[in-house]
C-alpha positions in Angstrom: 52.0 68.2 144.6 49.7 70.5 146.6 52.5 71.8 148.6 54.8 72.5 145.3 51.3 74.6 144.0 51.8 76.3 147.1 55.3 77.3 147.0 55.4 78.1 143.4 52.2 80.7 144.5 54.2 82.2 147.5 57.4 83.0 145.5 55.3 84.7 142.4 53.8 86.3 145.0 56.5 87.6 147.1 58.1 88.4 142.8 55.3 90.6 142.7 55.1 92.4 145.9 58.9 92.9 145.7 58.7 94.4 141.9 55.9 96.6 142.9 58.3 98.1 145.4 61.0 98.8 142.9 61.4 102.4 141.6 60.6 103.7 138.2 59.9 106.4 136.1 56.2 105.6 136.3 56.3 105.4 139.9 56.4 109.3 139.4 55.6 110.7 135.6 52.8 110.0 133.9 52.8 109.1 130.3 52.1 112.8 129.3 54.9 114.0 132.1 57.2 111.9 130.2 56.7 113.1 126.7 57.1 116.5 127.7 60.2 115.7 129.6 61.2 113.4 126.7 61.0 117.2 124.7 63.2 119.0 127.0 60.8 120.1 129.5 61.0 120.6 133.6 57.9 120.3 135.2 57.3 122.2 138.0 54.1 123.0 140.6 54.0 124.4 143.5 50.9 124.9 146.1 50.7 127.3 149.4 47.7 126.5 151.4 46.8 131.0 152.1 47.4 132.0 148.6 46.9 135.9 148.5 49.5 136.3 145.6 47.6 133.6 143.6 50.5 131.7 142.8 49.5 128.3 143.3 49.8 126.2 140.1 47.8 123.4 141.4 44.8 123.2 144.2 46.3 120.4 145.8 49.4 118.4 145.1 49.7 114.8 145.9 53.0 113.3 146.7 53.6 109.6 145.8 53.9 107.2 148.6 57.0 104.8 148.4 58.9 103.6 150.9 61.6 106.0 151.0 58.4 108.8 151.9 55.9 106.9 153.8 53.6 109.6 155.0 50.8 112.3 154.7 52.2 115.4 153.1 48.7 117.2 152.6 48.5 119.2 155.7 51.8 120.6 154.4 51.1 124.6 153.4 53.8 124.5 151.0 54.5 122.0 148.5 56.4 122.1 145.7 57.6 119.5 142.7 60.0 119.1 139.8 60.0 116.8 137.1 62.8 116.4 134.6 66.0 114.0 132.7 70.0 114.6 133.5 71.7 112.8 130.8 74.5 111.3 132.5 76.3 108.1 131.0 76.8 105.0 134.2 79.1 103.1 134.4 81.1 101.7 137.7 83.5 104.8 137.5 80.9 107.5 136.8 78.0 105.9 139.4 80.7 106.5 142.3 81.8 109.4 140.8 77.8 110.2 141.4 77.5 108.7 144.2 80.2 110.9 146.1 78.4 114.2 144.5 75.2 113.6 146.3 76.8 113.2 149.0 79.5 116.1 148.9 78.2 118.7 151.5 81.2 121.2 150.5 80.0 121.1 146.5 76.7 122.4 147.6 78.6 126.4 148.1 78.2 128.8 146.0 74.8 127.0 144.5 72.8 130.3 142.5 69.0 131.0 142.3 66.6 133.1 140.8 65.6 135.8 143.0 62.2 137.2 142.4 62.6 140.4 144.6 65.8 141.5 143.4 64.9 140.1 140.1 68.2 138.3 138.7 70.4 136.0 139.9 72.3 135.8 143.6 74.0 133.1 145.6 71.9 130.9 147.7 74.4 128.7 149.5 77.2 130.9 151.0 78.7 127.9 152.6 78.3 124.7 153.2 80.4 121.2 154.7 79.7 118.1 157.0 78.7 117.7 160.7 78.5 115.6 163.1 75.8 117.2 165.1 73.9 119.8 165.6 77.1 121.6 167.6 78.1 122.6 164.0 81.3 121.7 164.0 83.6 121.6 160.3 84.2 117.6 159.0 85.8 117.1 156.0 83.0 115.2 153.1 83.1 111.4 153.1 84.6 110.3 149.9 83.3 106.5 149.3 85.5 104.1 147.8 82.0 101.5 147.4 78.1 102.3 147.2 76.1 101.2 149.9 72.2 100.4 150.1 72.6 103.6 152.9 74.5 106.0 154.2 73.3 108.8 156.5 75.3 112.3 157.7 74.7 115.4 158.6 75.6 119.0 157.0 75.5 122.4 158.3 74.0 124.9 155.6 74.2 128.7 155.3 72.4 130.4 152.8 70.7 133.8 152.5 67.1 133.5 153.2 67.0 131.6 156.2 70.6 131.7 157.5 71.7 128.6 159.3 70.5 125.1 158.8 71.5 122.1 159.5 70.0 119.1 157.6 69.8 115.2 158.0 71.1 113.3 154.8 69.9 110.2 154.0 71.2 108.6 150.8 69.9 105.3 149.3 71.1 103.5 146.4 68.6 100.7 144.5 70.4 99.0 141.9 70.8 102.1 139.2 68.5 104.4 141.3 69.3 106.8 144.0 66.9 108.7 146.3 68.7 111.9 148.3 66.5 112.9 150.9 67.7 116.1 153.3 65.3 116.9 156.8 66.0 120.3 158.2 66.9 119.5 162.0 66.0 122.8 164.0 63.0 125.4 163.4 62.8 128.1 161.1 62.1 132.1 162.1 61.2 134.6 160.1 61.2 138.2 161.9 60.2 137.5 165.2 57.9 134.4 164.2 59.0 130.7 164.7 57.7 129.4 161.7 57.1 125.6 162.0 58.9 122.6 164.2 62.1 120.5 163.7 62.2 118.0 160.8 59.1 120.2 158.9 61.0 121.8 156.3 61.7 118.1 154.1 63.6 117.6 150.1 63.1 114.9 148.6 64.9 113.6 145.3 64.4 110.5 143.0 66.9 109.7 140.3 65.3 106.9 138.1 68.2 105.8 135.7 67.0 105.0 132.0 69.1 103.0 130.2 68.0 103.6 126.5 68.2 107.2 127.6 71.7 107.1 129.2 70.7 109.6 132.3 68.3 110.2 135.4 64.7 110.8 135.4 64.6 112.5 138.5 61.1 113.9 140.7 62.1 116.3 143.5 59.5 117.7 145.9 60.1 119.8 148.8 57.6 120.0 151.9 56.8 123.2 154.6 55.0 123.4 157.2 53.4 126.9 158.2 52.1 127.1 161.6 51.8 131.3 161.6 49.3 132.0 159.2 50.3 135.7 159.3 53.5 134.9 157.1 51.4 132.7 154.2 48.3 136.2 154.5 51.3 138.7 154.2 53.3 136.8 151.2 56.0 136.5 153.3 56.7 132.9 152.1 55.8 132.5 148.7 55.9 128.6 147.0 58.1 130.4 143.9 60.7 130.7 145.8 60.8 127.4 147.4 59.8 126.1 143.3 63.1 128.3 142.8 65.2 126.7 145.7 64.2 123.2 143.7 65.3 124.9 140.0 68.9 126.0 141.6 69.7 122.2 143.1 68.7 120.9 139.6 71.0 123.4 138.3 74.1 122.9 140.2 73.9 119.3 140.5 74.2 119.3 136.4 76.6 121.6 136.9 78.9 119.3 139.0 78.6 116.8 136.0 79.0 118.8 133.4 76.0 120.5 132.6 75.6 124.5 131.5 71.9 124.8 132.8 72.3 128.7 134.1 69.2 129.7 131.8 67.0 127.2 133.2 67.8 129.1 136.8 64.3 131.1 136.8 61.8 128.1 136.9 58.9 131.0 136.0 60.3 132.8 133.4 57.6 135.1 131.8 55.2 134.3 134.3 56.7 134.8 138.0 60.1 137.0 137.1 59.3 139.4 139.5 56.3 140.5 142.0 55.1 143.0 139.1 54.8 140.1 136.8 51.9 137.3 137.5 
């Protein structure tokens, strides 16, 4: 009897441990985030650690720990976030059909953002495909004919603010769920400065699948580290336009499924159009 007591506690408890673990949309979104999202909303923050510009939304943002982002973010000196819903419709055809957009390198070209300095809209991702190391050598994208718990690859990026960059890929699946995260593999410069190490520049993305909803609740954050103060003092790296590199993967990804979300490009309309406006 005593040792039935004692197996029946061990399997509740390893129940419990194992549910806590699970993703959902109140691992990330408060009950307020959700109503607002529930309304139509995107959320978005964004924190630089030497603020001369006065842009930060938030003194400090914390970053859930789950197991898919076990560490410390707060010495970061630039974070930002994004909350928001995709209405998407699953079912085995369309979850592959996802699946294999997440994890289509060559889709990612010709991605759009919301440029503050010119003020309007330009290209962000001139090109984009599959590698197999950091050589940078054109593969053709994976197309998966299953989803897996994990699959990892690399891609090389080019885009117009910081050139080339060549990212790690990790993409899990958990039962509905997904969680893209890309790791920037070699440092960034700006001007003459190196700016921070391999693997510092980090994008995260959680899609939380609601079935009553039919689509994703999704919370994106994307991490920077700063080791030349003289680039956060001059302005030279401003957390709108890393909250605007987050808006324009939002964008095109619902624009790969379907979605016409081109007005929701500028994530600070009215407030950040421009560096006259504040």
């Amino acid at each position: 009897m005593k040792k039935s007591i004692l197996f029946v506690l061990f399997i509740l408890c390893m129940n419990y441990i194992f549910s806590a673990d699970l993703l959902s949309k109140k691992t990330f979104l408060s009950d307020e985030d959700i109503k607002k999202i529930d309304n139509g909303e995107i959320i978005s923050r964004m924190y630089v650690k030497i603020d001369p510009l006065k842009e930060s939304t938030d003194a400090k943002i914390n970053i859930i720990r789950t197991k898919y982002n076990d560490e410390n973010f707060n010495d970061n000196e630039i974070i930002t976030d994004e909350k928001g819903f995709i209405p998407y419709e699953l079912n085995n055809d369309s979850k592959l059909k996802f699946y294999n957009i997440l994890s289509a390198y060559s889709l990612l070209k010709g991605m759009k953002y919301y440029s503050r300095r010119d003020g309007k809209v330009l290209k962000l991702v001139n090109d984009c495909y599959r590698v197999e190391s950091l050589s940078g050598k054109k593969h053709p994208d994976i197309v998966y004919n299953e989803i897996k718990p994990k699959v990892a690859n690399m891609f090389l990026q080019k885009d117009n603010k910081f050139g080339k960059l060549t990212y790690r890929s990790e993409l899990y699946n958990e039962d509905n769920n997904f969680v893209l995260i890309n790791v920037n593999l070699e440092p960034i410069t700006k001007l003459l400065f190196t700016v921070n190490d391999k693997e510092e520049f980090k994008i995260y993305t959680f899609f939380i699948y609601d079935e009553e909803k039919k689509g994703f609740y999704y919370y994106s954050f994307l991490v920077l580290r700063v080791k030349v103060d003289l680039i956060l003092k001059q302005g030279l790296f401003g957390p709108t336009a890393f909250s605007n590199r987050l808006r324009a993967a939002t964008v095109h990804l619902a624009g790969l499924i379907g979605l016409n979300w081109n007005d929701k490009l500028n994530a600070w309309k009215g407030i950040y159009d421009d560096y006259k406006k504040k």
